[in-house]
C-alpha positions in Angstrom: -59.9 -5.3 12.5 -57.6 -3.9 10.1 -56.1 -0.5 10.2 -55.4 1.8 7.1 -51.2 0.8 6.7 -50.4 4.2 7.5 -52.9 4.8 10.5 -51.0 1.1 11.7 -47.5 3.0 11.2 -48.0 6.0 13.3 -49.5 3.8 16.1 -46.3 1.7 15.6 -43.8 5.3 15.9 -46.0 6.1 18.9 -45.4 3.1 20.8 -41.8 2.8 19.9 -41.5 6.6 21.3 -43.3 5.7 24.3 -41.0 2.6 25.0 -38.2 4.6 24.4 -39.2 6.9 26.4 -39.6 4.5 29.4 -36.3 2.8 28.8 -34.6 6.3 29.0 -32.1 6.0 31.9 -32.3 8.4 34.4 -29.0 10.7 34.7 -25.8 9.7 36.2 -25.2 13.7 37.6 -27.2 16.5 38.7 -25.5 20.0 39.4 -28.3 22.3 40.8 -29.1 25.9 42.5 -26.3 27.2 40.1 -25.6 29.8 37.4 -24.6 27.5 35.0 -23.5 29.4 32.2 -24.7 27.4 28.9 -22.6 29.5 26.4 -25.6 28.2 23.5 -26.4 30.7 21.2 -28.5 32.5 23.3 -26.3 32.7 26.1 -28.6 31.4 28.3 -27.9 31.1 32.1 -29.9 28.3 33.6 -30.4 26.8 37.7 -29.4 23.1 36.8 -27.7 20.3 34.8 -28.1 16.9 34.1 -25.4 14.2 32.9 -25.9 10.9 31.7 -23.0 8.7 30.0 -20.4 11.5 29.1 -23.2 13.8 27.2 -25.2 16.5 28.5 -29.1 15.0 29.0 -31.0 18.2 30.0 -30.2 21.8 31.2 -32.9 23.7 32.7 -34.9 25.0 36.1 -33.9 22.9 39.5 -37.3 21.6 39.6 -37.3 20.2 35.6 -33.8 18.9 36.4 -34.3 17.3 39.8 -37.5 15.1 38.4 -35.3 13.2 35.7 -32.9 11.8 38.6 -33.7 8.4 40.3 -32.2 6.3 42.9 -29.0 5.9 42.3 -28.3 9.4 40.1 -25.2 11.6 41.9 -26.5 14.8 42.9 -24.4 17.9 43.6 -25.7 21.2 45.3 -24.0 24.3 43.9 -25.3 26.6 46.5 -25.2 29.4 43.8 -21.5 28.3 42.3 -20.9 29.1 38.5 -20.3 26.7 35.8 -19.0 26.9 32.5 -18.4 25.0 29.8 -14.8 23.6 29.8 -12.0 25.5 28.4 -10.4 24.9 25.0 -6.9 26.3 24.2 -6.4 27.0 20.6 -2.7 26.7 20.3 -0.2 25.5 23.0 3.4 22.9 22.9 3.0 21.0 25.5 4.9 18.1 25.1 8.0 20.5 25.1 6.7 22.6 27.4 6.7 19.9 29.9 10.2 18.7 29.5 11.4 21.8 29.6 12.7 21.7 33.7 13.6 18.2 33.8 17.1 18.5 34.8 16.8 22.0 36.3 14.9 24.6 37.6 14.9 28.2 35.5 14.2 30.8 37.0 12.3 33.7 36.0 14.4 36.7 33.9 12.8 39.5 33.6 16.3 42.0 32.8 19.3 41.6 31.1 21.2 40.7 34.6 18.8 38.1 35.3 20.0 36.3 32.3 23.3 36.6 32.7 23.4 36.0 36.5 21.7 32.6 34.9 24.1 31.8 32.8 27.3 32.3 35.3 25.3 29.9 36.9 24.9 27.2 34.4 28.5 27.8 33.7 29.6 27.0 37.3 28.3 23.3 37.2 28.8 22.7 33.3 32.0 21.6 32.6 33.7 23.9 30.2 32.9 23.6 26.7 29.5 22.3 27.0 26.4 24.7 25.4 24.8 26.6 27.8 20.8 27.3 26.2 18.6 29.5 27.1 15.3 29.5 25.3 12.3 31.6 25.3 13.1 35.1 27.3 11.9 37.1 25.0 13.6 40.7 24.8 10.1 42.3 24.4 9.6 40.9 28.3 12.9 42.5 29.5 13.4 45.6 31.1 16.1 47.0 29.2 14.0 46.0 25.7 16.7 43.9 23.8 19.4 41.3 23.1 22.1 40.5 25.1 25.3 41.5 23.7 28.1 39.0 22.1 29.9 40.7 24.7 28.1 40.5 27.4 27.5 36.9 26.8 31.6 36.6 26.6 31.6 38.0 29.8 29.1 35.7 31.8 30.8 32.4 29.9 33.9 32.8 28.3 34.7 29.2 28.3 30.9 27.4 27.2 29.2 28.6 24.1 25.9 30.1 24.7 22.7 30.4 22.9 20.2 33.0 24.1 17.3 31.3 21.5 14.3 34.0 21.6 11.6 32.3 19.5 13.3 31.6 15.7 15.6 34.0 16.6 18.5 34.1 18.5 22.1 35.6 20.3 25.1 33.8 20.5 28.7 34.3 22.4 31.8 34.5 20.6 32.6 30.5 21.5 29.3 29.5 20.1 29.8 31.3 16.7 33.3 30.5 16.2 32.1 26.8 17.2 29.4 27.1 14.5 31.3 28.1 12.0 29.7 31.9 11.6 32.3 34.6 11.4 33.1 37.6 8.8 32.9 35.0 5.7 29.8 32.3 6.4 27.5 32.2 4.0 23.9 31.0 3.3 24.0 28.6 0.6 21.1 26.0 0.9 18.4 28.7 0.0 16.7 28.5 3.0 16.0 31.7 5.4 18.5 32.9 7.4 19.6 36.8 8.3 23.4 36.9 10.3 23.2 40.7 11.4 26.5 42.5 11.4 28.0 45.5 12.4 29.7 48.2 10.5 32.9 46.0 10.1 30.8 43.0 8.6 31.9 41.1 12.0 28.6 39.4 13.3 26.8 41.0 16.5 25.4 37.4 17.7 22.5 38.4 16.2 20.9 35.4 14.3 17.3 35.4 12.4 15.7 32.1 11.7 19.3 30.7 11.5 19.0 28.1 14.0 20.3 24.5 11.9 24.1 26.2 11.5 24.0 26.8 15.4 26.0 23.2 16.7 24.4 23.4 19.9 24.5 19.8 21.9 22.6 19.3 24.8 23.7 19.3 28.2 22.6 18.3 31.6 20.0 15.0 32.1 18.1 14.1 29.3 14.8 12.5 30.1 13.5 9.1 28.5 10.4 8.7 26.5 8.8 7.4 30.0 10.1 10.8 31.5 8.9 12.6 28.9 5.1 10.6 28.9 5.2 11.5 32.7 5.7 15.2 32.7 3.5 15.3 29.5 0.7 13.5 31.8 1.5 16.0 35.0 1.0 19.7 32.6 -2.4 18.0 31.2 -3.4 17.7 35.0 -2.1 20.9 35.5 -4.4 22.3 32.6 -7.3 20.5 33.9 -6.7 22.7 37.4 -7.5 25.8 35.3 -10.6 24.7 33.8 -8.9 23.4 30.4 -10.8 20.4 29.2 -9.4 20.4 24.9 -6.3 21.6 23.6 -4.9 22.4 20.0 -0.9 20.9 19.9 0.3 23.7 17.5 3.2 22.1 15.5 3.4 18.1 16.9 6.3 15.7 15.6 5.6 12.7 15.2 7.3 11.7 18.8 5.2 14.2 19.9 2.2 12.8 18.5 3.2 9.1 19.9 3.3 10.5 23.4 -0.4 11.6 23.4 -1.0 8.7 21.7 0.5 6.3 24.4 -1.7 8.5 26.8 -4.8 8.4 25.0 -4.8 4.6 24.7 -3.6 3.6 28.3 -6.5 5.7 29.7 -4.7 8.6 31.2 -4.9 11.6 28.5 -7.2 14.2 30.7 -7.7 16.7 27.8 -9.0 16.3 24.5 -6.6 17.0 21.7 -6.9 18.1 18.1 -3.2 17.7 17.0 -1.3 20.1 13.5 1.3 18.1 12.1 4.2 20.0 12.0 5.2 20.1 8.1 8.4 21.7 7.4 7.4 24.4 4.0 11.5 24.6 2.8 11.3 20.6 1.9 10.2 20.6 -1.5 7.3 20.0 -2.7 6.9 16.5 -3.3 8.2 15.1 0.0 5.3 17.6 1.7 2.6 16.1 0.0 4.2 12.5 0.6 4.1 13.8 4.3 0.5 15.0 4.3 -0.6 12.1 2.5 1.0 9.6 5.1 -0.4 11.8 7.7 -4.1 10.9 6.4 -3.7 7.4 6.5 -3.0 7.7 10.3 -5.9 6.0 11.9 -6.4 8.9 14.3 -7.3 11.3 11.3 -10.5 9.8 11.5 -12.4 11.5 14.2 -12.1 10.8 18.0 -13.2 13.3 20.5 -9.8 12.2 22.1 -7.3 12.3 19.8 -7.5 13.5 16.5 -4.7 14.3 13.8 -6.5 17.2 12.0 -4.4 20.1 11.1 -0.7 20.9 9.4 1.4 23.5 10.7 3.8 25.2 8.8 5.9 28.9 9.4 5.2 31.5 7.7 6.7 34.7 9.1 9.1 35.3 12.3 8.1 36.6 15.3 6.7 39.9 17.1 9.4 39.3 20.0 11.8 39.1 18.1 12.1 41.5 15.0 11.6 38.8 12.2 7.6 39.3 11.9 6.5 39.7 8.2 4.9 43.5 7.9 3.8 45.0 5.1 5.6 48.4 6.1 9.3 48.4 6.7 9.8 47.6 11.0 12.4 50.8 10.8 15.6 50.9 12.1 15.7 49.6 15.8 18.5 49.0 18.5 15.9 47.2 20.4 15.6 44.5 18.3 19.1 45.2 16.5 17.4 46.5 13.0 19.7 48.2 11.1 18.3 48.2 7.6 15.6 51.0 7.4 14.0 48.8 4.5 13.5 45.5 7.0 9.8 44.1 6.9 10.6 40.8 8.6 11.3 37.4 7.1 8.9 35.8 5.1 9.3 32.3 4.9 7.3 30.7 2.4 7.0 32.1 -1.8 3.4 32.7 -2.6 3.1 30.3 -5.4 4.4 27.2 -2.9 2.4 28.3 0.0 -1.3 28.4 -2.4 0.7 24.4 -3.3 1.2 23.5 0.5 -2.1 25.0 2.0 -3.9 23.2 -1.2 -2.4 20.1 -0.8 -3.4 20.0 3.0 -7.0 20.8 2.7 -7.7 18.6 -0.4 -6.3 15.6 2.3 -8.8 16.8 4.9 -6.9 18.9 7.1 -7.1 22.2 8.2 -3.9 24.3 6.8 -2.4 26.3 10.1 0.5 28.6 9.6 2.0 30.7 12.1 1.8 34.2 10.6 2.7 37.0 12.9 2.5 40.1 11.1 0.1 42.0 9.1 2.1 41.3 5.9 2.2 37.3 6.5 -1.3 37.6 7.6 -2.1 39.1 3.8 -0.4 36.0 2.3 -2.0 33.8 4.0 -4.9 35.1 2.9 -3.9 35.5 -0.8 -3.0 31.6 -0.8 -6.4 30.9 0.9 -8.7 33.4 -1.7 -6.5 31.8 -4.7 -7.5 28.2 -3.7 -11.3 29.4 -3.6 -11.1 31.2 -6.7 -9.4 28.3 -8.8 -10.2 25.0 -6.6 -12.8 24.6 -4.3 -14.1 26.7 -1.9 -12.4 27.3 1.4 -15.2 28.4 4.2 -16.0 24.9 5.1 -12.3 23.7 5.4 -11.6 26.7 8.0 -7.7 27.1 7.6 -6.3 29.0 10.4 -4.1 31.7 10.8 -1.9 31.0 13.9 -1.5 34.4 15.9 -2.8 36.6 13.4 -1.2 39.8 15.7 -1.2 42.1 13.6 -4.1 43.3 11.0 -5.5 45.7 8.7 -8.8 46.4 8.3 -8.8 44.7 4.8 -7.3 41.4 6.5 -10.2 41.3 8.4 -12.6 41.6 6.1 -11.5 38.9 4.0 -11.5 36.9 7.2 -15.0 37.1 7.4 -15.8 36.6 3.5 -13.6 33.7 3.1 -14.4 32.0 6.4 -10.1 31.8 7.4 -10.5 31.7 11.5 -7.6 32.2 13.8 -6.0 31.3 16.9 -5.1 34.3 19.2 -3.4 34.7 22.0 -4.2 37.9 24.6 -1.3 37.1 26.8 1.0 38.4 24.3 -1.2 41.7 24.6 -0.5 41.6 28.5 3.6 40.6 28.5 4.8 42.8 25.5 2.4 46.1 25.0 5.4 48.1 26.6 7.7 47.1 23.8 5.6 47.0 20.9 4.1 50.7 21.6 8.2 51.6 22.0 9.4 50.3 18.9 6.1 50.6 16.8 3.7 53.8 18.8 -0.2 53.9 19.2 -1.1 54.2 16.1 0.7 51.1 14.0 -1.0 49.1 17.3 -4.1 50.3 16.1 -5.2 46.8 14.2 -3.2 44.7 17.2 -5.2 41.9 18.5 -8.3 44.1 16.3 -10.4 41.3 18.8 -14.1 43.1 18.4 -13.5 44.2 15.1 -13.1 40.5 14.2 -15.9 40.2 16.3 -18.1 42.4 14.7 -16.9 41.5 11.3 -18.1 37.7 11.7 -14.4 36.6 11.6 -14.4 33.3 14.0 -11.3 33.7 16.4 -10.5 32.0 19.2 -8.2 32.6 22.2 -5.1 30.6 23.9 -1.8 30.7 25.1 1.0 29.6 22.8 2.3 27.7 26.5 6.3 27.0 25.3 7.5 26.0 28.5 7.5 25.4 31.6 4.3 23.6 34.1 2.7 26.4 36.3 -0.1 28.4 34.2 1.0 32.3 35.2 5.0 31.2 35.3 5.1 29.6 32.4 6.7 30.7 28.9 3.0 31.4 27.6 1.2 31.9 30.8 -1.8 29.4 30.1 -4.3 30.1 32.4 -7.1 31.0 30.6 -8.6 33.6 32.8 -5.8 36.1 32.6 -6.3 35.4 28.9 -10.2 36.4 29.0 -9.4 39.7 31.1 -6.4 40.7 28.9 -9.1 40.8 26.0 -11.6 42.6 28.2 -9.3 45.2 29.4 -6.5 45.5 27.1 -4.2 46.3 29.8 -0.4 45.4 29.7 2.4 44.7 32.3 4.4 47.7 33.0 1.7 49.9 30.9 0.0 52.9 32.0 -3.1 52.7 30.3 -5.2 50.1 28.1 -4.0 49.5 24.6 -6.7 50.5 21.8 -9.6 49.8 24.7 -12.3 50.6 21.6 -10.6 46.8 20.6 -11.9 45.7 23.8 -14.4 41.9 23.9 -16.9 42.0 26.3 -17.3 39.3 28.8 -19.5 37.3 27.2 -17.5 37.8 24.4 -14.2 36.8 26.0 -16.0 33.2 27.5 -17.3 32.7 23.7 -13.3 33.0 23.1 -12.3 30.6 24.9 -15.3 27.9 24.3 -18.1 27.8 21.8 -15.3 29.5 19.3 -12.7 27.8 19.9 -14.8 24.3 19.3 -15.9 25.8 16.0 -11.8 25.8 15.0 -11.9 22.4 15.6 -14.5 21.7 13.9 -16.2 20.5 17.2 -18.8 23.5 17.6 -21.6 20.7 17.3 -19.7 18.0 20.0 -18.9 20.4 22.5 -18.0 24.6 23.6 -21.9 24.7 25.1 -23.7 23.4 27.8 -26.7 22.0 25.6 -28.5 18.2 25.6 -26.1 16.2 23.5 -23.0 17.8 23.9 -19.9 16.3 25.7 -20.7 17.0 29.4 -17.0 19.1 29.7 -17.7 21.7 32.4 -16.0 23.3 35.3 -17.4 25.0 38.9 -15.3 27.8 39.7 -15.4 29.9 42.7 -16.8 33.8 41.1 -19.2 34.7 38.8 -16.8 36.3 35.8 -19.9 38.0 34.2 -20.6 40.5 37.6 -17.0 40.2 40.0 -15.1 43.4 39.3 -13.1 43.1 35.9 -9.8 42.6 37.8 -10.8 39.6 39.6 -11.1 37.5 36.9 -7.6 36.6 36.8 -8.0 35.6 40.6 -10.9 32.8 39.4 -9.8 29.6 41.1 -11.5 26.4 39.3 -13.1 24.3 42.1 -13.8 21.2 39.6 -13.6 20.4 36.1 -15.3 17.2 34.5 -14.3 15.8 31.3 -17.1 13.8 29.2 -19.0 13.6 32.6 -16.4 12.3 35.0 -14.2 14.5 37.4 -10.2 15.3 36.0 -9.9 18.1 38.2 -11.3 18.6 42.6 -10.0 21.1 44.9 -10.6 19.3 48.0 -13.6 20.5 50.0 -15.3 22.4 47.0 -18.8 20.9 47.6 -18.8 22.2 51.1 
């Protein structure tokens, strides 16, 4: 008998679905009697979840879930613990940040004493004449709100030139600037950006913006090996893992930087899945930064791994929020906080319109997603001028997401251009928690009204997505960005600060399904990844984590407490606190 040719093909799909149907394994893992939080677009909270490979098979009711295992599938009884998908970090160094204590503990500073009482002490066991460094304290975290003096440095080492380095800013003793060669006379003469602030004499106050490559700082102390530095690089990626982080963003990578996740990628032991910018340094001219971006795209890992990929190019914009250099479109006013003398001062802005619309073009036409770390409302607007010029004249922007790094400050015109451009940003709460105090002493409520503006971008459509800028140190509440993610998510649910009385602009609060969104589903959408992973749904990479409260009911300042009881990384455990399925 002969069938009609297309009656024959349907019977042939049919079969061919039946067969495949049989052949379908049954799941390696089943998590049941949960809350698994699925974070898909409905935000829908389901009993059980099913694992086979390292992708998500099925999500659903116990009994739906429980009938796809067989013999030899791994079953693990929640008894009512809550999942979520795994964290993503938008923007952290960690290569540096895990050298940064090999030869020494530092301990924490939180005044001016604390600082120096660290520095006498470097200077007791330095031989004299060596650099003493100290990086990252941030005068917005100090008591006293601002620099060390030059004389107070003197004081504490009057025989080792010291650097107090505070972001791209910095304060130096008298040694270290005579040592650099920056008295009464220096001069800036290789066009680049650099502010020496003076006193009424001209005589320098230590004070140096974005000045950092006249400093002649040398290292001291034991300097760790690329092994040494592969090591501690593998222990902070198991440290992130113990917080629920499953993907990271590596903000501004060199390329030894890049090697060292490499070398952990390919020898089996790279825990977290990375999307990697390329640092690309925007005072080079022109042609040797397209020469850099268009090496960068013959890299093999610019082709897309879930692993490793070489995706973005970093550049600076603007200076810093901490440290009196942030770009703003109205003048910072004169501060002795962060030693602002000139009533006119907007910050530094680092990059001319006309090369930064060349630089961001020249990265996205290669494939990569433009980053630039833009702190204030002013650099934020340039970055958006260079983005809306490219889509005007070139091709349009929305699909190649560039990203504003920090994006702290805002107007409400920034953020609707956001949205109508498709620009997303990477945000980070924690700055919100450590330096509220300062900012609302220098700038008051009302310039803080557009700080972190998070449900305003939310509202607006903006995509934004939350981590940590971690600089330094392993340990994710005493490091220098604290990195564990849940303070993060309660900063942007509460808005409250250290040392602050009351919640800053609480109407700019996210709610709590908001603030998980943050820190998963958008951060995945940054990374282009929105499709691979950020949700608990069939087909996804099976990243997830158990932790020990539900964050959408505990009260709102328990979430920082959330311990993470496992985390599992394309289907297979990174993470286990010992006894957690008891």
């Amino acid at each position: 008998m002969h069938l009609p040719r297309l009656h024959q093909f349907a019977i042939g799909l049919l079969v061919f679905a039946n067969g495949f149907a049989q052949a379908t394994p049954p799941p390696d893992l089943v998590l049941y009697n949960g809350k698994i939080i699925t974070v898909d677009p409905q935000f829908s909270i389901v009993q059980a979840l099913a694992v086979r490979g390292d992708r998500i098979a099925a999500t659903g009711t116990n009994e739906a879930v429980l009938k796809l295992a067989g013999p030899k599938t791994q079953r693990i009884d929640l008894k009512g613990k809550t999942v979520l998908p795994g964290l993503i970090d938008s923007h952290l160094h960690a290569p540096a940040a895990a050298i940064f204590e090999f030869d020494h503990p530092v301990p924490d500073m939180e005044t001016i004493q604390d600082v120096l009482n660290y520095i006498k002490s470097r200077a007791s066991v330095l031989p004299e004449g060596q650099w003493i460094y100290v990086s990252q304290v941030f005068i917005t975290r100090l008591k006293e709100q601002r620099y060390p003096t030059r004389e107070e440095l003197d004081r504490a080492a009057p025989r080792h030139p010291v650097v107090f380095r505070t972001g791209p800013d910095a304060a130096l003793n008298s040694l270290a600037l005579k040592l650099s060669g920056i008295d009464r006379n220096f001069q800036v003469t290789d066009g680049k950006p650099c502010l020496v602030e003076r006193d009424a004499n001209g005589e320098p106050t230590g004070i140096l913006r974005s000045c950092a490559r006249f400093i002649k700082y040398q290292p001291s102390g034991r300097q760790p090996t690329f092994q040494d530095r592969l090591e501690r690089l593998r222990m902070l990626l198991a440290d992130y893992n113990s917080v629920g982080i499953t993907s990271i963003v590596e903000g501004d990578a060199h390329d030894d930087e890049f090697e060292l996740y490499r070398r952990l990628y390919e020898s089996g032991q790279l825990t977290c899945r990375v999307f990697v910018a390329l640092d690309v340094d925007a005072q080079l001219p022109m042609s040797q930064i397209e020469d850099r971006i268009r090496k960068a795209a013959q890299n093999p890992y610019h082709k897309y791994n879930n692993m490793l990929w070489l995706r973005g190019i970093k550049s600076y914009l603007d200076g810093g929020m901490l440290t009196g250099s942030a770009y703003m479109l109205q003048p910072w006013g004169v501060s002795k906080l962060y030693g602002i003398t000139d009533p006119n001062y907007r910050g530094m802005l680092f990059i001319a319109p006309d090369k930064l619309y060349q630089i961001m073009k020249a990265a996205l036409a290669n494939d990569f997603q433009f980053t630039a770390h833009s702190v204030g409302d002013g650099a934020v607007t340039a970055f958006l001028d260079a983005a809306e010029r490219i889509d005007k004249n070139d091709f349009r922007v929305r699909d190649k997401r560039p990203c504003i790094t920090h994006a702290n400050f805002h107007t409400p015109d920034t953020i609707k251009r956001m949205a109508q451009l498709g620009v997303v940003a990477n945000m980070q709460p924690a700055w919100l928690y450590l330096d509220a105090r300062t900012l609302l002493a220098h700038f008051g409520w009302d310039r803080l009204t557009w700080f972190q503006p998070y449900k305003s971008l939310f509202e607006a459509g903006a995509v934004v997505g939350g981590g940590s800028d971690h600089m330094l140190k392993i340990g994710s509440f005493r490091s220098i960005n604290p990195y564990n993610p849940f303070l993060g998510m309660w900063v942007a649910i509460t808005r409250k600060g250290r040392w602050l009385d009351q919640p800053l602009h609480p109407e700019q609060a996210l709610t709590r399904e908001q603030a998980i969104r943050f820190y998963t589903i958008n951060n995945a959408f940054l990374t282009f990844e929105e499709k691979l992973k950020g949700s608990l749904e069939p087909g996804k990479l099976a990243d997830f984590i158990v932790i020990d409260r539900d964050i959408l009911t505990c009260p709102v300042d328990d979430i920082p407490k959330t311990q993470v009881l496992a985390t599992y990384l394309g289907g297979k455990p990174v993470y286990e606190k010992p006894g957690w399925q008891n």
